[in-house]
ZAMARBA-659269 format. One record per atom (N, C-alpha, C): atom name; x, y, z; residue in one letter; residue number from 1. Coordinates in Angstrom, 1 decimal, always signed. Example, Ala and Ser with C-alpha at 12.3 -4.5 7.8 and 13.67 -1.06 7.14 Angstrom:
BEGIN
+----+--------+--------+--------+----+-----+
| at |     px |     py |     pz | aa |   i |
+----+--------+--------+--------+----+-----+
|  N |  +13.2 |   -5.7 |   +7.8 |  A |   1 |
| CA |  +12.3 |   -4.5 |   +7.8 |  A |   1 |
|  C |  +13.2 |   -3.3 |   +7.8 |  A |   1 |
|  N |  +12.8 |   -2.2 |   +7.1 |  S |   2 |
| CA |  +13.7 |   -1.1 |   +7.1 |  S |   2 |
|  C |  +12.9 |   +0.0 |   +7.9 |  S |   2 |
+----+--------+--------+--------+----+-----+
This chain:
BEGIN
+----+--------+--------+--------+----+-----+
| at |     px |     py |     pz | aa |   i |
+----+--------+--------+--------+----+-----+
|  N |   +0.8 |   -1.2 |   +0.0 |  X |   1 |
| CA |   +0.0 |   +0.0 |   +0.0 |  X |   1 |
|  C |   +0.9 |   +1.2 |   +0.0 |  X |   1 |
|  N |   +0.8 |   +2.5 |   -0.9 |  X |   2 |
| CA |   +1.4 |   +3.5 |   -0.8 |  X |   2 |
|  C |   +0.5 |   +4.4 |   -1.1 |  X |   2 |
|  N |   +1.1 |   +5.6 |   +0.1 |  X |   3 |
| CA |   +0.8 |   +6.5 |   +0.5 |  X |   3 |
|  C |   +0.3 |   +7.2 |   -1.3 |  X |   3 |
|  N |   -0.5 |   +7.9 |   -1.7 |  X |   4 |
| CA |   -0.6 |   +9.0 |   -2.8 |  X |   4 |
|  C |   -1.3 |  +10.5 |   -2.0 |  X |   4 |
|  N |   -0.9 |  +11.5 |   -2.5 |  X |   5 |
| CA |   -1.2 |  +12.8 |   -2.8 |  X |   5 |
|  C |   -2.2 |  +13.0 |   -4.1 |  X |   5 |
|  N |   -3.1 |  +13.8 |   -4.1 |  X |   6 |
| CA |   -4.1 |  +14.1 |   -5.2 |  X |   6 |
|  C |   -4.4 |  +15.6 |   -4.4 |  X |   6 |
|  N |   -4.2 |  +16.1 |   -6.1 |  X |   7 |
| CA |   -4.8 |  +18.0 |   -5.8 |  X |   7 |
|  C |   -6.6 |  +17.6 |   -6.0 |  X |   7 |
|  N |   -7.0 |  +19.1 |   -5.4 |  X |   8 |
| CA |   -8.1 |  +19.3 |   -5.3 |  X |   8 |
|  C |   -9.0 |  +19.2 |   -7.0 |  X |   8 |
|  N |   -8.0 |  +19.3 |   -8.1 |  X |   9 |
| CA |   -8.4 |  +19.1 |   -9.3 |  X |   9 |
|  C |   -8.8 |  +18.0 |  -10.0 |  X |   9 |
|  N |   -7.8 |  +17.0 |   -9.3 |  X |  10 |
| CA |   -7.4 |  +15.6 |   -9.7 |  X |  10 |
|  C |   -8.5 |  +14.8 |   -9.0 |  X |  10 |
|  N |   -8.9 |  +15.3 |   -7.8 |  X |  11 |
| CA |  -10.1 |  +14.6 |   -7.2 |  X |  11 |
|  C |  -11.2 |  +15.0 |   -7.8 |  X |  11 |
|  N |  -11.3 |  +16.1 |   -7.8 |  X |  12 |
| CA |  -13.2 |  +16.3 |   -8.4 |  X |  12 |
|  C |  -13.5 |  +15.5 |   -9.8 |  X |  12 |
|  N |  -12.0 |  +15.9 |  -11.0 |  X |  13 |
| CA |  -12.2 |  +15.1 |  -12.0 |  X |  13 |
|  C |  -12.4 |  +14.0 |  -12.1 |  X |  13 |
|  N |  -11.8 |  +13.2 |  -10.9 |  X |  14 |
| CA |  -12.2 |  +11.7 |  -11.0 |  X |  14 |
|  C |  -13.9 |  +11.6 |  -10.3 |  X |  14 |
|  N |  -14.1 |  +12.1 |   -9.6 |  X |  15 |
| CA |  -15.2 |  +12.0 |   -9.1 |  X |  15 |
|  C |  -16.7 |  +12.0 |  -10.4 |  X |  15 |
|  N |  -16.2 |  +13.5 |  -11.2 |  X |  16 |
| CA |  -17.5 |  +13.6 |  -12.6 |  X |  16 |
|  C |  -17.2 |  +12.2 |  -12.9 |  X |  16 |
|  N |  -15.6 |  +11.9 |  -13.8 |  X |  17 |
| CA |  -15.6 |  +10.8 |  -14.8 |  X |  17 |
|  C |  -16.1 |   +9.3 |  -13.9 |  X |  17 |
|  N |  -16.4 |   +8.9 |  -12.6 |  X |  18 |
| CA |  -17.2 |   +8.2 |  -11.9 |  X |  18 |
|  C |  -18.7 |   +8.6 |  -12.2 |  X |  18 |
|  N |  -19.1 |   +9.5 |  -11.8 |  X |  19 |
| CA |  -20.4 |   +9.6 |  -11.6 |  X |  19 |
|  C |  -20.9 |   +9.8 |  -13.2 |  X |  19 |
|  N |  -20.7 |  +10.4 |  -14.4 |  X |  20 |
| CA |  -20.9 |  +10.1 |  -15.7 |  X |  20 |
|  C |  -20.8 |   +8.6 |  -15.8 |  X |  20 |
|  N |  -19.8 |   +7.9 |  -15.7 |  X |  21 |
| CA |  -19.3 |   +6.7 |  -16.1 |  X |  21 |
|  C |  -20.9 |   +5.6 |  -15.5 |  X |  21 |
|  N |  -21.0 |   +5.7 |  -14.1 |  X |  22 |
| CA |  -22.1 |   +5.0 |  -13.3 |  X |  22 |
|  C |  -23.2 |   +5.4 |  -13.0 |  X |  22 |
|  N |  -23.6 |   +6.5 |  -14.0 |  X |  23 |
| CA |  -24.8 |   +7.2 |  -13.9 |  X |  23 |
|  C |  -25.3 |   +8.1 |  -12.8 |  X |  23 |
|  N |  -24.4 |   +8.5 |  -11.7 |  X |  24 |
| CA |  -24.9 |   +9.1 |  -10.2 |  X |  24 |
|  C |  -25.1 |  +10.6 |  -11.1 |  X |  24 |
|  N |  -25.1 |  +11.3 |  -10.3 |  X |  25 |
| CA |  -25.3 |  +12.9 |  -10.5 |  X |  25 |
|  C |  -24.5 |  +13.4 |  -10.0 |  X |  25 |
|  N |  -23.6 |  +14.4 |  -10.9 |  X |  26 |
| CA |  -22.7 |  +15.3 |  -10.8 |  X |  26 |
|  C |  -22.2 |  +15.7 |   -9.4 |  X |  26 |
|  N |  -21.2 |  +15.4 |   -9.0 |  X |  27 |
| CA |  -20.8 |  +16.1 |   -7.6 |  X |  27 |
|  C |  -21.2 |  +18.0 |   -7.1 |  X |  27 |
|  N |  -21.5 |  +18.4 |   -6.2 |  X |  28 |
| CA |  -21.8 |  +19.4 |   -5.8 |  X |  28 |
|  C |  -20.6 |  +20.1 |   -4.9 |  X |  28 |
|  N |  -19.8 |  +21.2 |   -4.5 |  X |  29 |
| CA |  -19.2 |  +21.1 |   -3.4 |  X |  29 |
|  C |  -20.1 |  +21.7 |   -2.6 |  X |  29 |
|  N |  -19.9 |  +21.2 |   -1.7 |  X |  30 |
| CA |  -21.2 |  +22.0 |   -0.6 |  X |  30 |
|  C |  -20.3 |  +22.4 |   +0.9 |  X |  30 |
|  N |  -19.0 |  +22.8 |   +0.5 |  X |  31 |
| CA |  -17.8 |  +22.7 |   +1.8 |  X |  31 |
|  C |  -18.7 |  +24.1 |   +2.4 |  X |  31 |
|  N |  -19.2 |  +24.9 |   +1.8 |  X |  32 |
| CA |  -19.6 |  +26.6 |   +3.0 |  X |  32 |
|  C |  -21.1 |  +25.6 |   +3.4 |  X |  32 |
|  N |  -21.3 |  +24.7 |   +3.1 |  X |  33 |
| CA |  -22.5 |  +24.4 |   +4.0 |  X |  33 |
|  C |  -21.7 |  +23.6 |   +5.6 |  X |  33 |
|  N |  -20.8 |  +23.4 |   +5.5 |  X |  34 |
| CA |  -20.2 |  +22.4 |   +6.6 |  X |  34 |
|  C |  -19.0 |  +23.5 |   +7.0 |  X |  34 |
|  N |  -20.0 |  +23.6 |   +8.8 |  X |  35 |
| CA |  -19.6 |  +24.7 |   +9.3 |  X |  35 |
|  C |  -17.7 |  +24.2 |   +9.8 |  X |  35 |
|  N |  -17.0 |  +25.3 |  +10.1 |  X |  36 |
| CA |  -15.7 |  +24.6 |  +10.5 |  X |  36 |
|  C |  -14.8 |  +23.8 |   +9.5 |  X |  36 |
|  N |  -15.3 |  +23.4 |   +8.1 |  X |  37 |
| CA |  -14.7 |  +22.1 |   +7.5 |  X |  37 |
|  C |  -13.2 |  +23.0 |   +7.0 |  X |  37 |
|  N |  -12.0 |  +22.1 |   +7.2 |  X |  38 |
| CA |  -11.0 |  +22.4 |   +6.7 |  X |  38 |
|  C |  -10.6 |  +21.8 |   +5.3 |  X |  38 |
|  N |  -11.5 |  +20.6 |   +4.4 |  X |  39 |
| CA |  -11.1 |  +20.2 |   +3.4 |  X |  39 |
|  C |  -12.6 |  +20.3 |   +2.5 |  X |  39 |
|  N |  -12.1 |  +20.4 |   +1.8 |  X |  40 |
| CA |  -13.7 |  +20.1 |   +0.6 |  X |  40 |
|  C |  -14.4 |  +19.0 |   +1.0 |  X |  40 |
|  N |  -16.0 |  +19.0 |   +0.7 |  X |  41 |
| CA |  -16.8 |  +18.4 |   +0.8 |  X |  41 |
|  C |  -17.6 |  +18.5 |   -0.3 |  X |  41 |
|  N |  -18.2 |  +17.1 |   -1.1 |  X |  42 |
| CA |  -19.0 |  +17.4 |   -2.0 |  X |  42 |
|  C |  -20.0 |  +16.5 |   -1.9 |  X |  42 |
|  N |  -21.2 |  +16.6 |   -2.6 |  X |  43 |
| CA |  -22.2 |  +16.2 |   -2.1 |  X |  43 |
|  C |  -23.0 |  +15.4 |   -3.4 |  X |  43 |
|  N |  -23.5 |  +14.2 |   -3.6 |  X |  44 |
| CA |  -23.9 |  +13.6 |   -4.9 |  X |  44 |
|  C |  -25.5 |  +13.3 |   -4.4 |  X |  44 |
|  N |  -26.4 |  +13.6 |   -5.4 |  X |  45 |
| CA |  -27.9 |  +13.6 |   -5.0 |  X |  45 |
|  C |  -28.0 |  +12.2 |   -5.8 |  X |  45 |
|  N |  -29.3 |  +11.6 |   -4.8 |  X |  46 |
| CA |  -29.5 |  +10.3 |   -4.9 |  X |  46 |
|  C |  -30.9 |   +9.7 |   -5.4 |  X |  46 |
|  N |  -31.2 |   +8.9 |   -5.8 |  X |  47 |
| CA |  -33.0 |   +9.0 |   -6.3 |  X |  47 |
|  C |  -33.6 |   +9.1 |   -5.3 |  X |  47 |
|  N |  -33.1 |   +9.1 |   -4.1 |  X |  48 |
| CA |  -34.2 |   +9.3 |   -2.9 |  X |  48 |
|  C |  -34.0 |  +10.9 |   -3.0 |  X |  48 |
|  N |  -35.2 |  +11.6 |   -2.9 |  X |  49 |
| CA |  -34.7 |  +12.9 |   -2.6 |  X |  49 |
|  C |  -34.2 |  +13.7 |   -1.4 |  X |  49 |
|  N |  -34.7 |  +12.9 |   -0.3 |  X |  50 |
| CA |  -34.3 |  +13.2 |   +1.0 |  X |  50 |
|  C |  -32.8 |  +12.8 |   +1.4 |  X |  50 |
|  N |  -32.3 |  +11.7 |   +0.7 |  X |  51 |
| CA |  -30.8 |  +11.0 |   +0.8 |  X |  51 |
|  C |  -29.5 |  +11.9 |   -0.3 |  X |  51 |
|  N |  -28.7 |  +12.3 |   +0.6 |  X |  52 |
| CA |  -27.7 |  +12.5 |   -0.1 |  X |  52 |
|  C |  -26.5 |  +11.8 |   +0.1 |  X |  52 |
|  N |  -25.1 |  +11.7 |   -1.1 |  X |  53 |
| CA |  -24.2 |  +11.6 |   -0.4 |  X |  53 |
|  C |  -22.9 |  +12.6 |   -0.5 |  X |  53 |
|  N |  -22.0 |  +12.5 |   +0.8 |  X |  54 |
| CA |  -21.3 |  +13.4 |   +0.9 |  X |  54 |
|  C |  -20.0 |  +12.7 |   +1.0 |  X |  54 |
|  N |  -19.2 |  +13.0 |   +0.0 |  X |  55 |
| CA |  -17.8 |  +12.9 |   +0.3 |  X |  55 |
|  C |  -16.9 |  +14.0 |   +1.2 |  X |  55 |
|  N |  -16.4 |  +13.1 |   +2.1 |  X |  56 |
| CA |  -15.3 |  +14.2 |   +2.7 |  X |  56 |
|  C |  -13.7 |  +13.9 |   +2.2 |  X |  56 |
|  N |  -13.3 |  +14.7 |   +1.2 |  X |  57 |
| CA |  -12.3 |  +14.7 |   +0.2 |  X |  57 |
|  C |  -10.8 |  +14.6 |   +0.9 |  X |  57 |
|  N |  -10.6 |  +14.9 |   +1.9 |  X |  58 |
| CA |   -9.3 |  +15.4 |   +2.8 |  X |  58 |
|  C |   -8.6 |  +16.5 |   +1.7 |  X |  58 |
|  N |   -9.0 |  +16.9 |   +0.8 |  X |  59 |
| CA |   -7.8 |  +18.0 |   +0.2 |  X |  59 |
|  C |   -8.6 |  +19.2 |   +1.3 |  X |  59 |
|  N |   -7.4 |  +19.9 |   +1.3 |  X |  60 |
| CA |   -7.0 |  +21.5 |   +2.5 |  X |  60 |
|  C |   -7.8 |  +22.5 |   +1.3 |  X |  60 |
|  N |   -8.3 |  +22.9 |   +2.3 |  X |  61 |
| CA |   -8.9 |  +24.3 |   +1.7 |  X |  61 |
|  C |   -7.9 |  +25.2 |   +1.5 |  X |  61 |
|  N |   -7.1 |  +25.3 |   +2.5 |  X |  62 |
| CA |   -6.1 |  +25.6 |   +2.6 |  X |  62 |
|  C |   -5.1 |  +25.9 |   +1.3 |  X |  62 |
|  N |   -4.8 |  +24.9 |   +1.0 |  X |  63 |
| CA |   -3.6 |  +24.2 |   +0.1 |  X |  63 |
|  C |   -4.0 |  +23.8 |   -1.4 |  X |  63 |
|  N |   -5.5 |  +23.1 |   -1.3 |  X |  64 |
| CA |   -5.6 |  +22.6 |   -2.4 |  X |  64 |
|  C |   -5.2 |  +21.1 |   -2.6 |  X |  64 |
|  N |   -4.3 |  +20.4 |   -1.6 |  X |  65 |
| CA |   -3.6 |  +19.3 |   -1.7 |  X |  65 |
|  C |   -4.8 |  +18.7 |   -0.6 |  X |  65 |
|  N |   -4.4 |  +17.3 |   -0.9 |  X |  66 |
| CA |   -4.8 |  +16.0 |   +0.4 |  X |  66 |
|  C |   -3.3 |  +16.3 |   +1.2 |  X |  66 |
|  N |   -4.1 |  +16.4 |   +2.1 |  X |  67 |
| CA |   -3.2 |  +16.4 |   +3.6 |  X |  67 |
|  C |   -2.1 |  +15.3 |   +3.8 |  X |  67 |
|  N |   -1.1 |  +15.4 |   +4.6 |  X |  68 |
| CA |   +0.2 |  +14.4 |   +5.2 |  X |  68 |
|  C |   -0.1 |  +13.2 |   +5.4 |  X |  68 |
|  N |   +0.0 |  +12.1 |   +5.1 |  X |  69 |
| CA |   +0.5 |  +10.5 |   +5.2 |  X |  69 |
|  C |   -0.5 |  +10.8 |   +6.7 |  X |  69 |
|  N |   -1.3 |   +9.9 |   +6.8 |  X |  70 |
| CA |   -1.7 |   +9.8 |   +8.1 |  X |  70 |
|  C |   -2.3 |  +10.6 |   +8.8 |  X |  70 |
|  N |   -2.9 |  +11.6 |   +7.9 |  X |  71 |
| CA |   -3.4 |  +12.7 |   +8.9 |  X |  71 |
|  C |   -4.9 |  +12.2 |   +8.5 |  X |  71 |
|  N |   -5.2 |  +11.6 |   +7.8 |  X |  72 |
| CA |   -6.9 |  +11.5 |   +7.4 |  X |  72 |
|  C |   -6.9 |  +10.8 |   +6.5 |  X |  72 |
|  N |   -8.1 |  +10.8 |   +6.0 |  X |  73 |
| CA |   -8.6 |   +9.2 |   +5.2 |  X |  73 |
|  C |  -10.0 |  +10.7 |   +4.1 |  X |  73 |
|  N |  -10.1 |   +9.8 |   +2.8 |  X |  74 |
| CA |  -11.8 |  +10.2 |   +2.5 |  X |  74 |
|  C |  -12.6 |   +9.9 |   +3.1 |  X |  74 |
|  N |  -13.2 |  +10.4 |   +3.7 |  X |  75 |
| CA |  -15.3 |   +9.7 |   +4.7 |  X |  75 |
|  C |  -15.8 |   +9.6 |   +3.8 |  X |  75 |
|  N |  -17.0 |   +8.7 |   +3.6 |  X |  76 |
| CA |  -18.6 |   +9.0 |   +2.7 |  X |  76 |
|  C |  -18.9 |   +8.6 |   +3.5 |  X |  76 |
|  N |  -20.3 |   +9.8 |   +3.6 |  X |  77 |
| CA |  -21.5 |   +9.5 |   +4.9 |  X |  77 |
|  C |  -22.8 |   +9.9 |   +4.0 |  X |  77 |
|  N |  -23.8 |   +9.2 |   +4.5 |  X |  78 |
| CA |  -25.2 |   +9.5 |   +3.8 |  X |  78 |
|  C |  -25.6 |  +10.6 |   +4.9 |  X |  78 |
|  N |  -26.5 |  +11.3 |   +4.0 |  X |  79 |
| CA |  -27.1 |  +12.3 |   +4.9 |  X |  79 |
|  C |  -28.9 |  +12.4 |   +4.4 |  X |  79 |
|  N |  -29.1 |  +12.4 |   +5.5 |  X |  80 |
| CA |  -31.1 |  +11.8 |   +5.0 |  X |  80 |
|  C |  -31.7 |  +12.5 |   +6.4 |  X |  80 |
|  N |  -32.1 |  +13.6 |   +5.2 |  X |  81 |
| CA |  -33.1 |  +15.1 |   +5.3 |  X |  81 |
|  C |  -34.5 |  +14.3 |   +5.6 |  X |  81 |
|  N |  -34.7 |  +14.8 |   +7.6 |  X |  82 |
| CA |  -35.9 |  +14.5 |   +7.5 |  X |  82 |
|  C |  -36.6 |  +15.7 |   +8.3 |  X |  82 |
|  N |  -38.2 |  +15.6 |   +9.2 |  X |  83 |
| CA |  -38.7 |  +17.0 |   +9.2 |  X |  83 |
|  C |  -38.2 |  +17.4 |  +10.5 |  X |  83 |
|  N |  -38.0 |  +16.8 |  +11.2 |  X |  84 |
| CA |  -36.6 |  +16.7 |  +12.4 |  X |  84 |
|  C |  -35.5 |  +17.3 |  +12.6 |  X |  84 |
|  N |  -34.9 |  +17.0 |  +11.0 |  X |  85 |
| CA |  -33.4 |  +17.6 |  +11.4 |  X |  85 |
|  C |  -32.5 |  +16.4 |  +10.5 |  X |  85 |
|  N |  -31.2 |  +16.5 |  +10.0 |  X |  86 |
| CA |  -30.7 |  +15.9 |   +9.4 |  X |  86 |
|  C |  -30.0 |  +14.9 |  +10.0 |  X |  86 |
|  N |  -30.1 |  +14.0 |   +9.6 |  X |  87 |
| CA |  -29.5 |  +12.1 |   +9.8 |  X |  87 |
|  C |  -28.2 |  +11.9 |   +9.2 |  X |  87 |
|  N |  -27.2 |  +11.1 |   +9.9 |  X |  88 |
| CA |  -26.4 |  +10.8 |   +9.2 |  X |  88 |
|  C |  -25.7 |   +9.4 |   +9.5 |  X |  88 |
|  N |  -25.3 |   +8.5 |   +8.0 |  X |  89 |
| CA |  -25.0 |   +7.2 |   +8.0 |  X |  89 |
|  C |  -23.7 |   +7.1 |   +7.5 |  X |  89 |
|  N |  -22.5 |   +6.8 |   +8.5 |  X |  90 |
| CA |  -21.2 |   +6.3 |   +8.1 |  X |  90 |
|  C |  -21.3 |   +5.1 |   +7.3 |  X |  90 |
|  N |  -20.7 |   +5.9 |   +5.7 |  X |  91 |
| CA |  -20.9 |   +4.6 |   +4.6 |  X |  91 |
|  C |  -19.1 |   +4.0 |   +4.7 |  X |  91 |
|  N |  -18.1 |   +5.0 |   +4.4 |  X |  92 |
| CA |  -17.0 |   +4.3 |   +4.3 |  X |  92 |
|  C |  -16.0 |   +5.1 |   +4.7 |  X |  92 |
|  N |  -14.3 |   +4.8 |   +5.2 |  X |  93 |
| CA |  -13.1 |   +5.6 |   +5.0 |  X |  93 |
|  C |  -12.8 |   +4.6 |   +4.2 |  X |  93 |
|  N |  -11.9 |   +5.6 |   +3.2 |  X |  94 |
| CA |  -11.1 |   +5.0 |   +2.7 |  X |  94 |
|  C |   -9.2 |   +5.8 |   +2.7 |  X |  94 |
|  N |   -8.1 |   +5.1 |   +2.9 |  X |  95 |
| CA |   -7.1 |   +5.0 |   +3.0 |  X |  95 |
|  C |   -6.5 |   +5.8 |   +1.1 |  X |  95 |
|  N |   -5.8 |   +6.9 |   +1.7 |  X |  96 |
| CA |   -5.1 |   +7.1 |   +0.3 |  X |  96 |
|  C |   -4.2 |   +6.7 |   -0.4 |  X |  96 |
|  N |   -4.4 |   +5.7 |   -1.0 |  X |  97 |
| CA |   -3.5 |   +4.6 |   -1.3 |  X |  97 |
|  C |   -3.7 |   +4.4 |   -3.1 |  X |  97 |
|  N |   -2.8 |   +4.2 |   -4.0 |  X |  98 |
| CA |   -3.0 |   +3.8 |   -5.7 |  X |  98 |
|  C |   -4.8 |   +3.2 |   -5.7 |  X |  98 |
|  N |   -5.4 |   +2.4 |   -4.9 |  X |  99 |
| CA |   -6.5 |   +2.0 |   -5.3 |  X |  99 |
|  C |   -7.9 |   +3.0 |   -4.8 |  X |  99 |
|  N |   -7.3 |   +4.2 |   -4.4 |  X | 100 |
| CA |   -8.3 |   +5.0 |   -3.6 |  X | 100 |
|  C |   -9.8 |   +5.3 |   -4.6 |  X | 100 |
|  N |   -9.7 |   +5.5 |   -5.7 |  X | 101 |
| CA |  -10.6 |   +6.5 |   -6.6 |  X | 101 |
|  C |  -11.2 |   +4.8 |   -6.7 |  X | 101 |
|  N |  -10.3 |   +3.5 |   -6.9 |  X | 102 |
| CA |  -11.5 |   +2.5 |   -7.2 |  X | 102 |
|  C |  -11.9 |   +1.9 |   -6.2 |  X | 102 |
|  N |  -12.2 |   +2.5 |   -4.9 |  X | 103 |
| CA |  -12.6 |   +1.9 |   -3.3 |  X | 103 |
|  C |  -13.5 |   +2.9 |   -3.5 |  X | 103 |
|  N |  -13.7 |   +4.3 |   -3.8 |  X | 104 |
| CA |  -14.5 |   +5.4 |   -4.2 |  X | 104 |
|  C |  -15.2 |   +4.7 |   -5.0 |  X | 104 |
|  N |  -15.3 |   +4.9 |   -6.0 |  X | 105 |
| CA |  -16.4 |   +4.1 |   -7.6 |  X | 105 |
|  C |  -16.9 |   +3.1 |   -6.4 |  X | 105 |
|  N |  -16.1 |   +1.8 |   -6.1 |  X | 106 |
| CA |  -17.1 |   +0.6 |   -5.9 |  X | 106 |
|  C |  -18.2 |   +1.6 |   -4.5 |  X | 106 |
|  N |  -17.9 |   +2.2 |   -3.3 |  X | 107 |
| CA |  -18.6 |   +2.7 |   -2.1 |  X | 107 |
|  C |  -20.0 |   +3.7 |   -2.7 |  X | 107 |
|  N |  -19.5 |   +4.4 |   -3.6 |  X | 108 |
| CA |  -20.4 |   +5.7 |   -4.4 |  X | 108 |
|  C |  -22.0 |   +4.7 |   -4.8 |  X | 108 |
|  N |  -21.5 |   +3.3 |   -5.5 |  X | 109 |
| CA |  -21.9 |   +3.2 |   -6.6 |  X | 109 |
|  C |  -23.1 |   +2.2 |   -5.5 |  X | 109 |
|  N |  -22.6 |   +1.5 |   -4.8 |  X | 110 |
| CA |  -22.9 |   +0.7 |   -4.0 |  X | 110 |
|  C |  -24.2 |   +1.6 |   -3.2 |  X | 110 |
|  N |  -23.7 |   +2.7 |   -2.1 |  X | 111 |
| CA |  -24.6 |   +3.1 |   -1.3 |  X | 111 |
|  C |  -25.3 |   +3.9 |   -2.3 |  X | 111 |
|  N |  -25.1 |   +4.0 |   -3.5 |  X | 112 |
| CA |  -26.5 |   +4.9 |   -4.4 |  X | 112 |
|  C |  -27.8 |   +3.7 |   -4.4 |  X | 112 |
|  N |  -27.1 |   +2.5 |   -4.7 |  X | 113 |
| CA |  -28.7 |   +1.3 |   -4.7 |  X | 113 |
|  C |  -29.3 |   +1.1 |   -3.4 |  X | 113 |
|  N |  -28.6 |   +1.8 |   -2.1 |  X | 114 |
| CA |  -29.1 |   +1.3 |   -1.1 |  X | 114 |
|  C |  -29.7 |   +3.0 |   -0.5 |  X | 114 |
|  N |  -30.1 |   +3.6 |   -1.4 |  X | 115 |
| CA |  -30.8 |   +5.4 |   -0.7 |  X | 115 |
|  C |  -32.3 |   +5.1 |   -0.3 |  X | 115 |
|  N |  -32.8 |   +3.8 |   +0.1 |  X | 116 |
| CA |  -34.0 |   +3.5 |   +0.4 |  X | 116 |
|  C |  -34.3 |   +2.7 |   +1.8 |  X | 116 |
|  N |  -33.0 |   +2.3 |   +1.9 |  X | 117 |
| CA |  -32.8 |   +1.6 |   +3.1 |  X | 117 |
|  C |  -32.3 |   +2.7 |   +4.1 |  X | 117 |
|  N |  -33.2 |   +2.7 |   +4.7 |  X | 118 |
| CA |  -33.0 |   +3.9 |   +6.2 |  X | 118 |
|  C |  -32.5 |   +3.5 |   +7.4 |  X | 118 |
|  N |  -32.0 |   +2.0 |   +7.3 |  X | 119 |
| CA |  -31.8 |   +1.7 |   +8.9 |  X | 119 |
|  C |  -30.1 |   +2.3 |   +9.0 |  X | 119 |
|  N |  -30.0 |   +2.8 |  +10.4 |  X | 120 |
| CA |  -28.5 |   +3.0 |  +10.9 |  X | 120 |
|  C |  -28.2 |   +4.2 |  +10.7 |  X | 120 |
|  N |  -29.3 |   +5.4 |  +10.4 |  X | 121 |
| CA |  -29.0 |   +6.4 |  +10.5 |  X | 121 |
|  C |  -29.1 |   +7.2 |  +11.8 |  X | 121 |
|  N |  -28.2 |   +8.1 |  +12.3 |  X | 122 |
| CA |  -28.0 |   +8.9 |  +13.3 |  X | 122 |
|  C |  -28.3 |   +9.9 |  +13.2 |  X | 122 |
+----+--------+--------+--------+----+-----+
C-alpha cells in the first residue's frame, strides 16, 4: 500500500468521470455548508430525494492538496433530510492509497442502490 497525494483538481475530476461513467449525478461542493470544514466536501444527489451523499475529500482548503501521510482518510456519509433535522449514515473511510478512486467508484456506486434503506441512520 502507498501512501498517494491528489490536488483538489485531480479529485473532483475523477469524481464527474465516476459519476458520468455510473450514472450518479454530478458532484456538488457544498464545503460553505459544513460549518468549520477544513477540506472540501462534495455532495452527490440520490434517487431518494431526501438522501444524499457526501464525500469528505481530505484536500485542505487551505492548500488545495490532500493532507500528510496519516493525517486523514476520504469519509462517505449518507445524509437523510428529514422534518426533524438531518440524519447521518457512516458509509465508508477509505485509506489514500493507488486503489483510492477504485474503493471510491465501488462505495459511491454501492450506497446509491441502497438510498432507500434507512436503517443506521443517526
Amino acid at each position: 500500500m502507498k501512501f498517494r497525494k491528489f490536488t483538489k483538481q485531480q479529485f473532483i475530476n475523477t469524481l464527474f468521470k465516476i459519476s458520468e461513467t455510473y450514472g450518479l449525478s454530478f458532484p456538488q461542493d457544498v464545503t460553505n455548508q459544513i460549518p468549520d470544514s477544513k477540506e472540501y466536501v462534495y455532495q452527490i444527489n440520490t434517487k431518494n430525494p431526501a438522501v444524499k451523499i457526501l464525500i469528505y475529500s481530505s484536500v485542505s482548503i487551505k492548500t488545495g492538496e490532500m493532507r500528510n501521510n496519516g493525517n486523514d482518510a476520504v469519509r462517505i456519509v449518507m445524509k437523510w433530510h428529514t422534518k426533524n433535522g438531518d440524519l447521518h449514515k457512516h458509509i465508508a473511510k477509505h485509506l489514500r492509497i493507488d486503489t483510492l478512486f477504485v474503493n471510491i467508484r465501488k462505495t459511491l456506486v454501492e450506497a446509491n442502490k441502497n438510498v432507500f434503506n434507512l436503517k443506521g441512520f443517526k
